[in-house]
PAZAPA-4460 file (N, C-alpha, C; in steps of 0.05 Angstrom, whole numbers, plus 32768, in hexadecimal, padded with zeros to 4 digits):
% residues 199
    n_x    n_y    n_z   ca_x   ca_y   ca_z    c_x    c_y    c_z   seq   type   mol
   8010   7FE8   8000   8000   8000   8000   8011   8019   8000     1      X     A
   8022   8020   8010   8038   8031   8013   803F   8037   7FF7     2      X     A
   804C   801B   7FED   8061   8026   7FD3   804E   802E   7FBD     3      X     A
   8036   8024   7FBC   8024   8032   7FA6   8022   804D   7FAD     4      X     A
   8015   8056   7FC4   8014   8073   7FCC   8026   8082   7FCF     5      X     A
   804A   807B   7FC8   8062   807F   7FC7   8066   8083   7FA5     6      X     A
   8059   806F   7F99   805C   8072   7F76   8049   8085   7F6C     7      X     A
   8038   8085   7F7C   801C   809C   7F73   8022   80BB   7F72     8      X     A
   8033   80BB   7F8A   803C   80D8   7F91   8053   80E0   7F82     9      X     A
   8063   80CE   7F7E   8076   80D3   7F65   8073   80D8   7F4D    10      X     A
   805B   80C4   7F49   804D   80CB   7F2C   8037   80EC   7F22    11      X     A
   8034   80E9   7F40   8024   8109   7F3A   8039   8120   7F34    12      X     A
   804C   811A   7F3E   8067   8132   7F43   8072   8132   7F2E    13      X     A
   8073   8119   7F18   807F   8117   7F07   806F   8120   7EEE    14      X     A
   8050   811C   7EF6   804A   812A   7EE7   8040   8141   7EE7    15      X     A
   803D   8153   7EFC   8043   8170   7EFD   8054   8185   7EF2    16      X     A
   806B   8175   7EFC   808F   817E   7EED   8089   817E   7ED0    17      X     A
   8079   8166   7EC6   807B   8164   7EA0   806D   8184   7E97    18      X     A
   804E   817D   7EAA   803C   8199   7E9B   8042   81AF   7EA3    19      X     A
   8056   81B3   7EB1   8059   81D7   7EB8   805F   81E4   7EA2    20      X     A
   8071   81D5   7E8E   807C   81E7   7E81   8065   81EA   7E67    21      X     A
   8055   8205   7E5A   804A   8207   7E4D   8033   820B   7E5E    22      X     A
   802E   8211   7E74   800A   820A   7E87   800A   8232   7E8B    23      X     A
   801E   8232   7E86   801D   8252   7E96   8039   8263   7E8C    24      X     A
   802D   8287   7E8E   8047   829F   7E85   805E   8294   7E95    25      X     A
   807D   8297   7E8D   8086   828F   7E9E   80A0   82AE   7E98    26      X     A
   80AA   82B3   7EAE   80B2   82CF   7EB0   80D5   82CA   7EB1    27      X     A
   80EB   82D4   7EA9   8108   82DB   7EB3   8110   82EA   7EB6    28      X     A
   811F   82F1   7ECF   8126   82FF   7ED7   814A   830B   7ED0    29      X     A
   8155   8323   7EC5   816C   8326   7EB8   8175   8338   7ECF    30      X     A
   819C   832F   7ECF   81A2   833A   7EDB   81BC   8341   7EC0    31      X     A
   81CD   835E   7EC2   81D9   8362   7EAE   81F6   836E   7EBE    32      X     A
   820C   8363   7EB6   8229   836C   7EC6   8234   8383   7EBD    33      X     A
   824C   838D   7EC2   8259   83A3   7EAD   8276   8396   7EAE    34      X     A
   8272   8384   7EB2   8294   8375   7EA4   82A1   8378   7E89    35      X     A
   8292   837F   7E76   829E   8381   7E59   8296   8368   7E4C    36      X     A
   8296   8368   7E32   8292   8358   7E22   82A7   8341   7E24    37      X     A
   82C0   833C   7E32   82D2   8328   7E29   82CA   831A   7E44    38      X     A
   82B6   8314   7E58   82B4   8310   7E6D   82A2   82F5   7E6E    39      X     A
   82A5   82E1   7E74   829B   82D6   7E7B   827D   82CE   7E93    40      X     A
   8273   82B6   7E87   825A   82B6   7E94   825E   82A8   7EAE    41      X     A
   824B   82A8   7EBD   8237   82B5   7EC6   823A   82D1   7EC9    42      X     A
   8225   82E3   7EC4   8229   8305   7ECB   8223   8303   7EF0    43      X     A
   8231   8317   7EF5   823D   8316   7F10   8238   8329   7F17    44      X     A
   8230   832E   7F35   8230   8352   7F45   824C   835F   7F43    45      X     A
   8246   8378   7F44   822E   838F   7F46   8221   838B   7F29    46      X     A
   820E   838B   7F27   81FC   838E   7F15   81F0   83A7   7F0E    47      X     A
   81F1   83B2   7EEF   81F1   83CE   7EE8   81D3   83CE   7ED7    48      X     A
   81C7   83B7   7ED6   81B2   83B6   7EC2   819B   839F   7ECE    49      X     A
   817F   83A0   7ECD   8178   838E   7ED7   815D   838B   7EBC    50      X     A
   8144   8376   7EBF   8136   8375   7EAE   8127   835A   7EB4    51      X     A
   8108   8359   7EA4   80F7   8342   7EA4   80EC   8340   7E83    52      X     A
   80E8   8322   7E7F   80E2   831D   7E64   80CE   8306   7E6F    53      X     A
   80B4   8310   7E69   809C   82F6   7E6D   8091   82E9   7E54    54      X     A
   8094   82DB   7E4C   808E   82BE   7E3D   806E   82BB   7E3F    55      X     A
   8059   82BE   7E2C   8039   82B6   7E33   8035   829F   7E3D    56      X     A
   804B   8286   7E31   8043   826D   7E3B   8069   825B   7E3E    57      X     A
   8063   824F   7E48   8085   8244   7E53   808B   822C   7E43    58      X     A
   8099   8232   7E29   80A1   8222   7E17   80B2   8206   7E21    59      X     A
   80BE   8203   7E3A   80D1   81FB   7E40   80E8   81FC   7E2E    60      X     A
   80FF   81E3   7E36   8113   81E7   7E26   8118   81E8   7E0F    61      X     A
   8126   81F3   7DFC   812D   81F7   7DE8   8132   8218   7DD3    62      X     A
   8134   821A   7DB9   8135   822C   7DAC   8118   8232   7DA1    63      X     A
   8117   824A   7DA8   80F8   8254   7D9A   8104   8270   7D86    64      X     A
   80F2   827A   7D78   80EA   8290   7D67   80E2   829E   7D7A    65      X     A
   80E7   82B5   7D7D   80DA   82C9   7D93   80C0   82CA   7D8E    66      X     A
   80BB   82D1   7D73   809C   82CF   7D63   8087   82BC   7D68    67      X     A
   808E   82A1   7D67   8088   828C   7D70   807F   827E   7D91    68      X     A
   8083   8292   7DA0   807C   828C   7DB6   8067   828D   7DC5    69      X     A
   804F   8299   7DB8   8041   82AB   7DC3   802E   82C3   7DC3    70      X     A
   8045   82D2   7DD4   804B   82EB   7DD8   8061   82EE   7DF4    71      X     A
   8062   8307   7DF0   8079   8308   7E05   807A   832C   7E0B    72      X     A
   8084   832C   7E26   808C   834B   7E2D   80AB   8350   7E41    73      X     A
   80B4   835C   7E35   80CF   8367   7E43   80D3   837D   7E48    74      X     A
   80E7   8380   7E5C   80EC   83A1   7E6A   80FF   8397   7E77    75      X     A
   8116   83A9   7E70   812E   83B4   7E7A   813C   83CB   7E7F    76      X     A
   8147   83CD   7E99   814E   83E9   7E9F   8172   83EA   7EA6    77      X     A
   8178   83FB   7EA0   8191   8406   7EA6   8193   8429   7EB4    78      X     A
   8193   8420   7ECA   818E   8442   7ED6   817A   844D   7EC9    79      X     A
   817F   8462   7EBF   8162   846A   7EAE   815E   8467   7E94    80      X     A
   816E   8459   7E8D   8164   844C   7E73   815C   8432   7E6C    81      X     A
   813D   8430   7E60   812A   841D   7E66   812B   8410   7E47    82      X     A
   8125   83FC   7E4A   8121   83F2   7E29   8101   83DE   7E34    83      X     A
   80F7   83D8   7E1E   80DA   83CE   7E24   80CF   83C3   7E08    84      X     A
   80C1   83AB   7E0B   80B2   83A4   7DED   8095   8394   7DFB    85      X     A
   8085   838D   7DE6   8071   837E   7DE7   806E   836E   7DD2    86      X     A
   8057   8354   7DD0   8055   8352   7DB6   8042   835F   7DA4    87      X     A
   8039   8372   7DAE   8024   837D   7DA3   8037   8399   7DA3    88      X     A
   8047   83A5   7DB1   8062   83BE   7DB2   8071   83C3   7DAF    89      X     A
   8085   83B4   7D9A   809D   83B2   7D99   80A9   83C0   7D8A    90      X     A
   80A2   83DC   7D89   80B2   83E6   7D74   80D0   83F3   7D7C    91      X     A
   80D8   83EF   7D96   80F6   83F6   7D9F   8100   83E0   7D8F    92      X     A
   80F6   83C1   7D89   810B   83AA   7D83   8116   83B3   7D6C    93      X     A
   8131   83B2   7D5A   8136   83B1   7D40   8131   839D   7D2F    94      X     A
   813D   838F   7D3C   8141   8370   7D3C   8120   835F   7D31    95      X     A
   8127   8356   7D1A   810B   834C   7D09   8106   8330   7D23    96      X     A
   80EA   8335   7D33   80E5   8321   7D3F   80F2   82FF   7D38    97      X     A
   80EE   82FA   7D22   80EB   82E1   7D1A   810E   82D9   7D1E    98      X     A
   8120   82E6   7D22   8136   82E9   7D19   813D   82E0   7D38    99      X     A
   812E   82EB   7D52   8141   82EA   7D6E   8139   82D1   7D74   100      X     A
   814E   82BD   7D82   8140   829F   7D8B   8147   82AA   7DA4   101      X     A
   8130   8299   7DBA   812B   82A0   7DD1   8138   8280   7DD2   102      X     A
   814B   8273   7DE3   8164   8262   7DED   8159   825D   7E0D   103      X     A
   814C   8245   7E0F   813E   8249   7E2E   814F   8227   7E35   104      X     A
   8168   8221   7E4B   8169   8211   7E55   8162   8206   7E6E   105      X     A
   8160   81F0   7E74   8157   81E6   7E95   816F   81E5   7EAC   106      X     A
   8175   81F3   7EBF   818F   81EF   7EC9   8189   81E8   7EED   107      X     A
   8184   81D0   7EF6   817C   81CA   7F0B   8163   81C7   7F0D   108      X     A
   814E   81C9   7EFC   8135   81CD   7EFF   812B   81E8   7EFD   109      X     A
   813C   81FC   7EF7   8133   8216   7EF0   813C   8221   7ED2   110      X     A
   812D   8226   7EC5   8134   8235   7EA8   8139   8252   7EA6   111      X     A
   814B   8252   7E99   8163   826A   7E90   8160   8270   7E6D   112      X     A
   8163   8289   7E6D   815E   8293   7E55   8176   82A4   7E48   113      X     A
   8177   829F   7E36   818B   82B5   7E1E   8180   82B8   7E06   114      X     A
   8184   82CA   7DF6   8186   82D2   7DE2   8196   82CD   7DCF   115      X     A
   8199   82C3   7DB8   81A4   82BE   7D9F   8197   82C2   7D80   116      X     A
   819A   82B7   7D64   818E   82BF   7D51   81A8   82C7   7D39   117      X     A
   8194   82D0   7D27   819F   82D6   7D14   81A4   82EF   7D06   118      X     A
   81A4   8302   7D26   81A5   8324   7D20   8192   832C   7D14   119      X     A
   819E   8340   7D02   818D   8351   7CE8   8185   836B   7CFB   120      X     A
   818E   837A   7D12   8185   838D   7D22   8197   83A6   7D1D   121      X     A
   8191   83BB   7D2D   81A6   83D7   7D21   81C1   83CE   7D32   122      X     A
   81C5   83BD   7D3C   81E3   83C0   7D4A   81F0   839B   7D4A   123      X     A
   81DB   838B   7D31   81EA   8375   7D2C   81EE   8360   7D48   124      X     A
   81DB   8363   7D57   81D8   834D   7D6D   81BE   833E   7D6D   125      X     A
   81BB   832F   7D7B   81A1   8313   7D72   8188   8323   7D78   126      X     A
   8189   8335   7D94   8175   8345   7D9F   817D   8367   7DA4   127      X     A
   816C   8373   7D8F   817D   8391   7D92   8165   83A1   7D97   128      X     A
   8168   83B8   7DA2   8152   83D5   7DAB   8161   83EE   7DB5   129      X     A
   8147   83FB   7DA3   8150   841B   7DA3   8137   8428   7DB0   130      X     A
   8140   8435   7DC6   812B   843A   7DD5   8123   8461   7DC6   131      X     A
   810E   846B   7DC9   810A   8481   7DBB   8119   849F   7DCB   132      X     A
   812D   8496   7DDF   813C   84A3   7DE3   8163   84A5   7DD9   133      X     A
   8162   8492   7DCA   8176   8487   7DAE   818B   847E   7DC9   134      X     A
   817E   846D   7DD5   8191   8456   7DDF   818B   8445   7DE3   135      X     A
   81A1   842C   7DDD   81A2   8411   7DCF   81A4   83F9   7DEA   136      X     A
   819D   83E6   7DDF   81A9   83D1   7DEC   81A9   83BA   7DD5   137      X     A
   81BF   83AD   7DD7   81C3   8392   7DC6   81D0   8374   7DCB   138      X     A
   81BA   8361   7DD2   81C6   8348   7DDA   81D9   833C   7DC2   139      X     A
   81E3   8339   7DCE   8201   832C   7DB5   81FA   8310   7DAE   140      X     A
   81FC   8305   7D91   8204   82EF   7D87   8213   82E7   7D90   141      X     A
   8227   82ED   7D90   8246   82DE   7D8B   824A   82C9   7DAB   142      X     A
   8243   82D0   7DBC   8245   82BF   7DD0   8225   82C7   7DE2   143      X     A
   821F   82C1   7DE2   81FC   82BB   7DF0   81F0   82CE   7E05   144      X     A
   820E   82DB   7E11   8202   82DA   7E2E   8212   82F8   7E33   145      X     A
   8219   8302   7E19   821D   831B   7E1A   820E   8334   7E12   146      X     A
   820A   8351   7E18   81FD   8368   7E14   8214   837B   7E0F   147      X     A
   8204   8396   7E05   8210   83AE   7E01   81FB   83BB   7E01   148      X     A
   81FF   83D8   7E15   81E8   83E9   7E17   81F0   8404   7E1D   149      X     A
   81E9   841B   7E0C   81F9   8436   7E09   81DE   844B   7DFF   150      X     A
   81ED   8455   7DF2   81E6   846A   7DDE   81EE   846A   7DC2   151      X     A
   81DE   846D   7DB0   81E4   846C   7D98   81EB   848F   7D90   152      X     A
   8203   848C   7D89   8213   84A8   7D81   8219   84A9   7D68   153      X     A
   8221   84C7   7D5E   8221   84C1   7D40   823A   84BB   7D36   154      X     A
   824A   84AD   7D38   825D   84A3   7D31   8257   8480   7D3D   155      X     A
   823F   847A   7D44   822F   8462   7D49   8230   845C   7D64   156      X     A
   8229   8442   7D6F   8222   843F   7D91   823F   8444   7D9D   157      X     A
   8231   8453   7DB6   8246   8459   7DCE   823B   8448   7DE0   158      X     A
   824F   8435   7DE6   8246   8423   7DFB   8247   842C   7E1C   159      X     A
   823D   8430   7E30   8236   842D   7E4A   8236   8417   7E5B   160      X     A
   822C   83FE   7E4F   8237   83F3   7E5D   8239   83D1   7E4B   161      X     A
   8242   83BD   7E5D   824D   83AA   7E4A   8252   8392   7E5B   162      X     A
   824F   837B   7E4D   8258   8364   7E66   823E   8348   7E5B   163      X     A
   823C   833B   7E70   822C   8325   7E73   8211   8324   7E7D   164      X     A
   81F3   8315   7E78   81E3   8316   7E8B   81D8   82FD   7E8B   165      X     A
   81C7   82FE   7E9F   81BF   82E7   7EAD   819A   82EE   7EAE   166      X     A
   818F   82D4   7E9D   8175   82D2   7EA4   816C   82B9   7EAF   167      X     A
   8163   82B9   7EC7   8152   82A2   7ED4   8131   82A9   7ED1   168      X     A
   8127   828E   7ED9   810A   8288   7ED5   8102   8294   7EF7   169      X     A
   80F2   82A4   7EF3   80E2   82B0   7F15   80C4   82AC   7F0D   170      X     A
   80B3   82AA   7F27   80BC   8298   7F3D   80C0   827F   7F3E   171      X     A
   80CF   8270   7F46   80D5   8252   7F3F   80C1   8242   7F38   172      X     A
   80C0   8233   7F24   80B0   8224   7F1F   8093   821C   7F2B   173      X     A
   8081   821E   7F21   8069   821A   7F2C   806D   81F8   7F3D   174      X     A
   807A   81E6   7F2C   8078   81D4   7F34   808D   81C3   7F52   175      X     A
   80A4   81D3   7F4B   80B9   81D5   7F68   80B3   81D5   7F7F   176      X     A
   809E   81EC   7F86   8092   81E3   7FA1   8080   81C6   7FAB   177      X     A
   8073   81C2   7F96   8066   81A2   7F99   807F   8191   7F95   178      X     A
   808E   8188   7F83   80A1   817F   7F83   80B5   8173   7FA3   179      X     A
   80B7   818B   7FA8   80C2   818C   7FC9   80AE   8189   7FDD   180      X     A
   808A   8189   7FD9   8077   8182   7FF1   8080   8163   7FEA   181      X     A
   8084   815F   7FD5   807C   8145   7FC5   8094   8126   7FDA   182      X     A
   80AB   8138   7FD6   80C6   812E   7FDF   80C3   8133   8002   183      X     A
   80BB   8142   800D   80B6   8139   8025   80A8   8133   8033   184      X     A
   808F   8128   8028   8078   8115   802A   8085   80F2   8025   185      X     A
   808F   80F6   8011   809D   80DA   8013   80AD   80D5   802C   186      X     A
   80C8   80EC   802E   80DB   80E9   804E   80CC   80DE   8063   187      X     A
   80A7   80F3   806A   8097   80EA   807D   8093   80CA   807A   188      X     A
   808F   80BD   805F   8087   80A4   8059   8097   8093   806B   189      X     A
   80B7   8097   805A   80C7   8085   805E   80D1   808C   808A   190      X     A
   80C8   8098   8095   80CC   80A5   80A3   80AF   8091   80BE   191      X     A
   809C   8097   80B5   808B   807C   80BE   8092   8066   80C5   192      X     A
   8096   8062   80A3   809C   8041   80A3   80AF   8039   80BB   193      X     A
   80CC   804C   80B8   80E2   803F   80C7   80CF   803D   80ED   194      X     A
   80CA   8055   80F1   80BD   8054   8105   80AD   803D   8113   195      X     A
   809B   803A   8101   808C   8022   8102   8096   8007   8108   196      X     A
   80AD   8009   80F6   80BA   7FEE   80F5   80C8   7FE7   810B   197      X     A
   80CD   8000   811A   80E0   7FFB   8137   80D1   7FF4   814B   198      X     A
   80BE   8002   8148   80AD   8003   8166   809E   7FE7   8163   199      X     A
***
């Protein structure tokens, strides 16, 4: 009786974990460094830039079309300079939607996001914007997990700042907290049993 109601509870957990992904918006949270472009990942404090990009529905892992997802809304700030899109608002993006792949991996049970593609934007990175105060920000191709964010001057962008960022999935998984009621309901199980068996 135990180990059925031991396989049952596993099986529900396991299948919770399957349907999260796609059941609901799922949101990341960006954090952006000023180490420079030759800097390696993870982006690291102090942090000069911060930002959220919500997803309508949670593709899980893999490469998507930004276009393809949905819809989606982002906002990022750098002191006071804000960049912002919708899918219905995007006219800061340069960057021909179809062109940015949204790069979502699983890393412990939480999904992380970058930016990549095939450019085609005013400053030649996978994800680029010009906010209507003619300053830029541009996620870089060339290595995933890099930005550049300035001013566009006339002799072309003046960069401000530069480095690595980091997007995680917030708030953790819908399914993580059951997951863990899940795992220490069993401990209680096995926790009985031994009990039982002594006394």
């Amino acid at each position: 009786m135990r180990n059925s109601l031991a396989r049952c509870v596993i099986g529900m957990l396991s299948l919770a974990l399957v349907s999260s992904a796609g059941a609901a918006p799922v949101t990341f949270t960006f954090d952006f460094d000023n180490r420079g472009i030759g800097a390696s990942a993870p982006a690291m404090p102090p942090f000069v830039g911060t930002g959220t990009v919500t997803l309508a529905t949670d593709p899980g892992a893999g490469t998507f079309a930004l276009n393809s997802l949905g819809g989606f809304s982002m906002s990022f700030v750098f002191g006071a300079d804000t960049f912002s899109a919708t899918t219905a608002s995007n006219s800061e993006i340069s960057t021909p939607l179809a062109n940015v792949e949204v790069v979502i991996t699983l890393v412990t049970g939480v999904e992380n996001l970058v930016f990549s593609g095939s450019d085609g934007g005013s400053f030649r990175g996978s994800l680029d914007f010009t906010n209507p105060s003619n300053e830029f920000l541009s996620f870089e191709p060339a290595a995933r997990v890099h930005y550049v964010e300035g001013i566009v001057g006339t002799g072309g962008p003046v960069a401000a700042n530069s480095g690595v960022y980091s997007a995680i999935q917030t708030p953790l998984p819908a399914a993580l907290p059951l997951f863990a009621t899940g795992l220490a309901g069993l401990g209680l199980l096995g926790w009985r049993r031994k009990r039982k068996a002594g006394g």
